[in-house]
C-alpha positions in Angstrom: -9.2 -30.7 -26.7 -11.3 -30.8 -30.0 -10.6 -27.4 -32.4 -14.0 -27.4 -32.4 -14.6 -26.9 -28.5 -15.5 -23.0 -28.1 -13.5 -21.7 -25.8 -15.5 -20.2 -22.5 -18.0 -23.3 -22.7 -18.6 -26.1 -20.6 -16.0 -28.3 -22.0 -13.5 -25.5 -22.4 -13.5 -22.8 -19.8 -12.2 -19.1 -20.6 -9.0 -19.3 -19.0 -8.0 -15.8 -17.7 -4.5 -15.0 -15.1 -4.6 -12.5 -13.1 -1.0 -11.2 -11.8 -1.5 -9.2 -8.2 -3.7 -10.5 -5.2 -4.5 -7.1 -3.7 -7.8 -5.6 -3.7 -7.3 -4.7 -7.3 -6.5 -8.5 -8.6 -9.3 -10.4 -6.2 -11.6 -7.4 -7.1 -10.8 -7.8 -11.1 -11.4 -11.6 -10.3 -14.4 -11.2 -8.7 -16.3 -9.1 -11.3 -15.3 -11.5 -13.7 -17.0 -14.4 -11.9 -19.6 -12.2 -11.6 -20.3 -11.0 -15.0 -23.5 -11.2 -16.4 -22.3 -13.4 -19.2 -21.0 -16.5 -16.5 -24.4 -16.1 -14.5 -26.6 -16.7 -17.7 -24.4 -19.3 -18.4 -23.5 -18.1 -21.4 -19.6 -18.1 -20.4 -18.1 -20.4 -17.9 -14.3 -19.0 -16.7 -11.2 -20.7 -14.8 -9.1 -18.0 -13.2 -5.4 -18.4 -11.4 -4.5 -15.2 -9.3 -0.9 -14.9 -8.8 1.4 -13.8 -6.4 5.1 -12.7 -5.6 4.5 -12.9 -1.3 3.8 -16.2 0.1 0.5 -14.9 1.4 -2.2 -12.5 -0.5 -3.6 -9.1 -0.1 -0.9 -7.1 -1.5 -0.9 -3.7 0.1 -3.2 -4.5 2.5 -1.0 -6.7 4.3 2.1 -5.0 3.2 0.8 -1.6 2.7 -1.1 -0.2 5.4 -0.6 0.8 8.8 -1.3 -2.4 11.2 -3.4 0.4 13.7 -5.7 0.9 11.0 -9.4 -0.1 11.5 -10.4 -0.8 8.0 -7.7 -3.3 7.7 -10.0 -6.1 8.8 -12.8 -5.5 7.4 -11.4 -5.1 3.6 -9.4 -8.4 4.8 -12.6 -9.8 5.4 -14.3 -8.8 2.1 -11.1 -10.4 0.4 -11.1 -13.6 2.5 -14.3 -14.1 1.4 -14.1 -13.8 -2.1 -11.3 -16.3 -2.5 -12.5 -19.2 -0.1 -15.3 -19.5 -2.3 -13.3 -21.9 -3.9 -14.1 -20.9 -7.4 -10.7 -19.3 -7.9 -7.4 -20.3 -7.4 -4.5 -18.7 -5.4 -0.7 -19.2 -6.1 1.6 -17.7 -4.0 5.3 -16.7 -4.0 5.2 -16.6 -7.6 7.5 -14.5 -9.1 6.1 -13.0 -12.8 9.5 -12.3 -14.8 11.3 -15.4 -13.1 9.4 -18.0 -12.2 6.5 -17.1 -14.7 7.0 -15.4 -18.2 4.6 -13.6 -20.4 5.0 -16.1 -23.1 4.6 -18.6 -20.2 0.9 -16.7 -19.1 -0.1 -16.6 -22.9 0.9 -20.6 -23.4 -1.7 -21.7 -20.3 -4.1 -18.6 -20.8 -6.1 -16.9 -23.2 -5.7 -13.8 -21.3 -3.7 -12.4 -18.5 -4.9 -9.0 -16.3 -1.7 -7.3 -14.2 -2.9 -6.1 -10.9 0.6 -5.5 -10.0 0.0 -2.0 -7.8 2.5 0.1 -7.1 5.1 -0.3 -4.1 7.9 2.2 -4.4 8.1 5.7 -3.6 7.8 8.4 -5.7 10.7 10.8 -6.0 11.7 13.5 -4.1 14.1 15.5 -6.2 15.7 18.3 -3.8 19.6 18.4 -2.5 20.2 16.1 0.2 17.9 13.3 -0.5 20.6 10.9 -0.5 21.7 11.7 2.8 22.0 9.3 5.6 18.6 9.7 7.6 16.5 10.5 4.5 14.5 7.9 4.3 11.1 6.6 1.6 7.6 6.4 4.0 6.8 3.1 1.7 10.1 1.4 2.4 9.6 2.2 5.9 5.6 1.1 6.1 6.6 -2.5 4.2 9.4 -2.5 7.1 6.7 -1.9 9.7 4.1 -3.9 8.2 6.5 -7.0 8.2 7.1 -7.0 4.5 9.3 -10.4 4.0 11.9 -8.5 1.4 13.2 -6.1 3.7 15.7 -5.6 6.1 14.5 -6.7 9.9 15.9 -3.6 10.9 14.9 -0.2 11.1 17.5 3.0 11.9 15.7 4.4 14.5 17.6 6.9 16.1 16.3 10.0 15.7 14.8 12.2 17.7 13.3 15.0 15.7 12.0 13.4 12.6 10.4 15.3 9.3 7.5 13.5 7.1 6.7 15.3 3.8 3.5 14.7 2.4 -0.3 15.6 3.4 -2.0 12.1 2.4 -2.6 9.3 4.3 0.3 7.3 4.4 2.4 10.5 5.7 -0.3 10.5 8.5 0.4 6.6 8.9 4.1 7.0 9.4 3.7 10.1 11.0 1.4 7.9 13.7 3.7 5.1 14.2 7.2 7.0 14.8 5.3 8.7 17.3 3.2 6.4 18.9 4.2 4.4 21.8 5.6 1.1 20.7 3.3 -0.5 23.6 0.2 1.2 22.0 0.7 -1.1 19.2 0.7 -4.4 20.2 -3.3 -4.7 20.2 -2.3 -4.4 16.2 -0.9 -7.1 14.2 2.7 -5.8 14.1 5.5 -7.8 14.3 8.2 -8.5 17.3 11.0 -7.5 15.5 8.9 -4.2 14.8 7.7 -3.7 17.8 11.2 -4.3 19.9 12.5 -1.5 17.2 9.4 0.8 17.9 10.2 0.6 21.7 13.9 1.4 21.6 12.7 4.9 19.5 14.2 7.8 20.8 11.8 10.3 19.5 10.4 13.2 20.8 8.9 15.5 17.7 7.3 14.2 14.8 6.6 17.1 12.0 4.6 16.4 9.5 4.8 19.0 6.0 2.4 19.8 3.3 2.9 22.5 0.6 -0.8 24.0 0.3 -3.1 24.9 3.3 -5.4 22.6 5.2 -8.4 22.8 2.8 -5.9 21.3 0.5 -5.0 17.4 2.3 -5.4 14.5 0.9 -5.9 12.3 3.7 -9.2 11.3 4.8 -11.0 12.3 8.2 -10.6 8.8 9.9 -6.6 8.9 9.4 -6.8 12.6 10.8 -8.9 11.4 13.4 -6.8 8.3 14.4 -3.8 11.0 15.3 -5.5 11.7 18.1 -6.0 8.3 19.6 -2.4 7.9 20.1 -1.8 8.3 24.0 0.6 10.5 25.4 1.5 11.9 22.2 0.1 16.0 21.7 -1.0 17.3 18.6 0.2 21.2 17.6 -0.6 23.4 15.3 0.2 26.4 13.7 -2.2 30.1 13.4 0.2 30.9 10.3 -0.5 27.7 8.8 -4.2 28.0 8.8 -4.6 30.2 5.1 -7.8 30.1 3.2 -8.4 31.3 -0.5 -11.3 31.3 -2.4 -10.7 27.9 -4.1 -10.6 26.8 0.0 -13.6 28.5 0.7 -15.3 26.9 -2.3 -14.1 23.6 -1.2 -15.2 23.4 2.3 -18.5 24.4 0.8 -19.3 21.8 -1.2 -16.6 18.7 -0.1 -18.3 17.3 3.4 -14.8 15.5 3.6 -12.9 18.6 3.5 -15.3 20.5 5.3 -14.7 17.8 8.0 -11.1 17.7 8.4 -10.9 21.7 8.4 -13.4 21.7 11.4 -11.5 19.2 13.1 -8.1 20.9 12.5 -9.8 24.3 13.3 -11.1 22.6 16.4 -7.6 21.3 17.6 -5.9 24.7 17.2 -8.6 26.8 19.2 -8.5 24.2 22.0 -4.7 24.2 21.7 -3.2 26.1 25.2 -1.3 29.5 23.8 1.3 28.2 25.9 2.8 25.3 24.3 5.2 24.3 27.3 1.6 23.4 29.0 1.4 20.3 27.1 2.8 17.6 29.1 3.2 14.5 26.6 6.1 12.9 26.2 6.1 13.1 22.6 4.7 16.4 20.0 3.4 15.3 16.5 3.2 19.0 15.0 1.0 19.2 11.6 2.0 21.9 9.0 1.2 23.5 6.4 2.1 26.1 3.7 5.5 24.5 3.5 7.0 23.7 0.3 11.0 21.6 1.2 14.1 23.3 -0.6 16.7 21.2 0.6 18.1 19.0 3.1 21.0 19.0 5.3 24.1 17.7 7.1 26.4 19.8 9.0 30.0 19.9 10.4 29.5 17.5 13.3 27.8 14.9 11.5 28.5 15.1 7.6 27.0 12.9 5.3 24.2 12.6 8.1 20.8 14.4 7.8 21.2 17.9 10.4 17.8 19.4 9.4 15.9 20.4 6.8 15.1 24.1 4.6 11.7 25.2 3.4 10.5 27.6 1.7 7.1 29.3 3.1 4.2 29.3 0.6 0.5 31.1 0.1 -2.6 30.0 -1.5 -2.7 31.8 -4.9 -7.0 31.9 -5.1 -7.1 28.5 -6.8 -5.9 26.0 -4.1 -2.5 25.8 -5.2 0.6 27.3 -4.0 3.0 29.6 -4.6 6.6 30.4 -2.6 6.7 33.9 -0.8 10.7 33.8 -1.0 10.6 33.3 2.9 12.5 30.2 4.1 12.9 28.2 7.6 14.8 25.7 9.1 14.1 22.5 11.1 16.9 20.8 13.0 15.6 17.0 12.4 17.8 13.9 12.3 15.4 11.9 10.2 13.6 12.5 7.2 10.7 10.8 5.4 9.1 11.4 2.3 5.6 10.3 1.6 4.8 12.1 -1.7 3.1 9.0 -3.0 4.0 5.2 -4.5 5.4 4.8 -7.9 4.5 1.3 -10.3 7.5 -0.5 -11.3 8.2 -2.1 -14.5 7.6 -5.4 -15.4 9.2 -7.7 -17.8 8.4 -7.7 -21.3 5.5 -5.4 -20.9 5.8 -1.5 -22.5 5.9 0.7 -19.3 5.5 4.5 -19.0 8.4 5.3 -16.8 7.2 8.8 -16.3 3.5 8.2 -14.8 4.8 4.7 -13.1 2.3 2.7 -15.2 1.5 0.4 -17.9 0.1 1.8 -20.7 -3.1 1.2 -21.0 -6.4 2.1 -23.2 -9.5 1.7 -20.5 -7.4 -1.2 -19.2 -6.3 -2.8 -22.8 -2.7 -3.3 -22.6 -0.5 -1.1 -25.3 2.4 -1.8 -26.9 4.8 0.9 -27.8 3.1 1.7 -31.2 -0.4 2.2 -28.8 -1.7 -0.8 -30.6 -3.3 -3.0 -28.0 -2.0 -6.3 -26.9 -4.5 -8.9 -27.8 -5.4 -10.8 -25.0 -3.5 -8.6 -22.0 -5.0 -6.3 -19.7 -3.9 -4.1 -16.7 -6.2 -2.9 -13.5 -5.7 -1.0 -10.2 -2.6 1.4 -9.6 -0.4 -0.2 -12.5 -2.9 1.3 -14.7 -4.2 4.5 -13.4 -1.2 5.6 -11.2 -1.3 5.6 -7.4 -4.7 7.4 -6.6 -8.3 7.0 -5.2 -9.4 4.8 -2.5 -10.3 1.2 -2.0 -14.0 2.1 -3.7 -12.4 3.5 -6.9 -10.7 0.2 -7.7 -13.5 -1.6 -7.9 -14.9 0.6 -10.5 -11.6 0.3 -12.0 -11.6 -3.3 -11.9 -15.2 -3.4 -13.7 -14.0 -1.2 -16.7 -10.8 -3.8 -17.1 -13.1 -6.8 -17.0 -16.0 -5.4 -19.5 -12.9 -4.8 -22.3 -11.5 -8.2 -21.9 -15.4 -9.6 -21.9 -16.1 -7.1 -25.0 -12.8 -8.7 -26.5 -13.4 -12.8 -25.5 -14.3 -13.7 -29.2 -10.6 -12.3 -30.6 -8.6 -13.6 -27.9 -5.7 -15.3 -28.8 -6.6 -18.8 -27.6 -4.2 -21.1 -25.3 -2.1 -23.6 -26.4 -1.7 -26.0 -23.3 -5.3 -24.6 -21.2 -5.3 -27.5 -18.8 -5.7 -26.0 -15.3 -3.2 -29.0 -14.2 -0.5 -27.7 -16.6 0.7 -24.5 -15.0 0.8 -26.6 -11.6 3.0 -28.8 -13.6 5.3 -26.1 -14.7 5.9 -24.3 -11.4 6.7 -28.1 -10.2 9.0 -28.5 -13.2 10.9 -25.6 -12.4 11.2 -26.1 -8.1 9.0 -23.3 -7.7 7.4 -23.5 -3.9 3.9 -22.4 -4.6 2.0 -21.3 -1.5 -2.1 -22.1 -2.2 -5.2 -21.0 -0.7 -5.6 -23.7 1.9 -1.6 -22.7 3.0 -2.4 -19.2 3.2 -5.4 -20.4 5.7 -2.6 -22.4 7.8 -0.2 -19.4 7.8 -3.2 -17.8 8.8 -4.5 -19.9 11.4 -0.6 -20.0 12.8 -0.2 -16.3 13.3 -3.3 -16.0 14.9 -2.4 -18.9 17.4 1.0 -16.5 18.0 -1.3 -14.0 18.8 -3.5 -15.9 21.2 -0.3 -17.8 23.2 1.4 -14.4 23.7 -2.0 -13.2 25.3 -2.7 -15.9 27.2 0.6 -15.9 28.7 -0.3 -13.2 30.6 0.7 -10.6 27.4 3.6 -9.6 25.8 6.7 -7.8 26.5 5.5 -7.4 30.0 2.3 -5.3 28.3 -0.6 -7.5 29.1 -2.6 -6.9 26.1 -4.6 -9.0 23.4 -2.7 -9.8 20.6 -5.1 -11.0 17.6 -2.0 -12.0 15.3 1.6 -11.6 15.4 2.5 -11.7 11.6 5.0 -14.4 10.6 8.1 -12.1 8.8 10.8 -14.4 7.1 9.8 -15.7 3.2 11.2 -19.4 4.0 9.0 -19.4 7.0 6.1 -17.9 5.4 6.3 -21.0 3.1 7.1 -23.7 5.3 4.0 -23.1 7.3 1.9 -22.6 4.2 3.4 -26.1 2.7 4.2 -28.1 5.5 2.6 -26.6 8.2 6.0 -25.8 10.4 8.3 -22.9 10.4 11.7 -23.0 8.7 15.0 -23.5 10.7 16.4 -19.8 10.0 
């Protein structure tokens, strides 16, 4: 290449990485494709999204319930964003390992981290190490076929706790109770569902520590706990508290005004006399319930017995405060769901409090607060876990107009040859998944899906299966390179 040749023309295309293939990575990707500056023609870019899982999506594969209904059409969205063609997929690429930041800088004149967040955040109260306690994210990437975890779920309990008032608490909440049976219309995997069906359970509880003007989970997760057949909803007259804050809020939020009719709804249809309902299974919602401490006892030390709370009230601006009154639950499980956590990545300043990289708008920092030329960060890396699939798009755009606002001070790449990094990961026997394997892992667990239904259903259900997700890593890749599944 010429020192002449401007980088982001023609001859010599802007070369940008982007590290994370979930909505926050294909969206960041997207936008810059997009940009007003590549449509003029003004700018012309090359961009390589990669990957640690064989297959793309992030947390919406690996990250959301497989009941969900907005799973396919956000699926969709993505799909169609990265069969275009115009942008290139590399997965089961490991940044750290098989990739390095001095790597990313060599091939690229910049490099966005869409990395998300995948751990759960802590839970700091006595007991949480206990046998039986239990994070809802490790438990949804179990459910959701994540290919780093055990096969495995303990499923033993009976009476099961989930703290936490936002969605994913209603998610795991909606699978430990649901019928295993129920699910198979879903994507979820055999080893999942065969754990599912063996489930004990008989009362799922779920906790939150302000009142019901106060969740965080939207109206369509509240709404799918009651699809779940033969499975009865209760809840509790003390529980339903209402300060002014409340008051304000159902005013003027139509979301929260929403879910407080619904749950107002539920409890005045509910039968005074509990032992009417007749469902083989309770989930029981809560509120006003702030947890002190989990429990063994003598019969089963080490294992979780139950768990302590302490009662709270609303204090007249939507928070809580403890009333010094505390209850028990005898539960053999418990789940937190307080919220994911980012995890650190190599050779990149991390703020270990927040769970993020530190970021200005999206700019990279180093520890001085000086920003990285030429590194970016979008989605829950950079803003911590929060907001919805909408809010990291906007995200996404703010990320992308920096590193646009920046192009004429990156720090150009030494070896920008879009061959070269496919050279590398060769070099080094890394077993890169592309597009076009994705679409034949793809196609494959859809065929799974279709054979098991037209064998006259599954597991002696006879129900439509659209996909039956394909769980091991070496399979995942085998199909995606070779088109066969591994010998495990």
């Amino acid at each position: 290449m010429s020192s002449s040749t401007t980088v982001g023309s023609a001859d010599r295309p802007l070369r940008v990485a982007v590290v994370g293939s979930g909505p926050a990575g294909v969206y960041a990707a997207d936008i810059l494709t997009k940009s007003e500056a590549v449509k003029s023609g003004e700018l012309t870019v090359s961009i390589d999204l990669f990957d640690r899982y064989p297959a793309p999506y992030g947390l919406i594969r690996y990250g959301v319930a497989p009941d969900h209904p907005r799973i396919k059409g956000i699926v969709n969205a993505l799909h169609k964003v990265l069969d275009r063609g115009d942008i290139r997929f590399f997965g089961n690429v490991d940044y750290g390992t098989d990739l390095t930041i001095e790597d990313l800088r060599t091939h690229y004149d910049a490099v966005i981290f869409a990395t998300g967040a995948i751990k759960d955040a802590d839970l700091n109260i006595p007991g949480i190490e206990l046998d039986g306690s239990y994070g809802g994210a490790d438990f949804v990437s179990w459910y959701d076929g994540h290919p780093d975890v055990p096969r495995e779920w303990p499923l033993e309990a009976k009476e099961i706790a989930v703290i936490g008032n936002g969605n994913v608490a209603l998610d795991v909440a909606r699978v430990l109770s649901k019928h295993a049976d129920d699910l198979l219309v879903s994507e979820i995997p055999d080893n999942v569902y065969a754990g599912l069906k063996a489930s004990p359970v008989t009362d799922v509880h779920v906790f939150g520590r302000r009142g019901p003007a106060q969740v965080k989970f939207t109206p369509l997760e509240l709404r799918e706990l009651s699809h779940s057949k033969d499975v009865d909803i209760i809840l509790y007259p003390e529980d339903f508290e209402f300060d002014e804050e409340s008051d304000r809020q159902i005013q003027t939020n139509n979301q929260t005004k929403t879910m407080v009719g619904t749950l107002t709804n539920w409890i005045a249809e509910q039968p005074e006399d509990l032992s009417e309902l007749k469902a083989s299974r309770r989930l029981h919602l809560h509120f006003l319930h702030s947890p002190v401490e989990i429990y063994d006892d003598a019969e089963t030390p080490g294992k979780v017995a139950g768990i302590k709370f302490e009662r709270t009230e609303l204090d007249g601006t939507g928070n809580a405060r403890g009333t010094g009154e505390f209850v028990d639950y005898p539960v053999q499980a418990v789940y937190r769901a307080i919220g994911y956590f980012g995890s650190a990545l190599p050779e990149i300043e991390f703020d270990h409090k927040k769970g993020v990289i530190p970021n200005d708008g999206g700019r990279v920092l180093d520890a001085s607060g000086t920003h990285v030329p030429g590194v970016y960060a979008t989605g829950w890396i950079k803003r911590g876990p929060v907001g919805l699939i909408g809010h990291t798009k906007g995200d996404a755009l703010e990320t992308v107009t920096y590193l646009l606002e920046d192009r004429e001070n990156l720090p150009v790449a030494s070896v920008p040859e879009a061959d070269a990094v496919v050279e590398l990961l060769d070099a080094r026997g890394v077993k890169f998944t592309s597009w076009e394997g994705w679409l034949a892992l793809d196609a494959h667990e859809l065929a799974l899906g279709a054979a098991a239904t037209e064998s006259g259903g599954s597991h002696g259900v006879e129900v439509r299966r659209e996909r039956i997700k394909v769980v091991p890593r070496e399979d995942m890749v085998a199909i995606s390179r070779d088109g066969v599944a591994a010998q495990v």
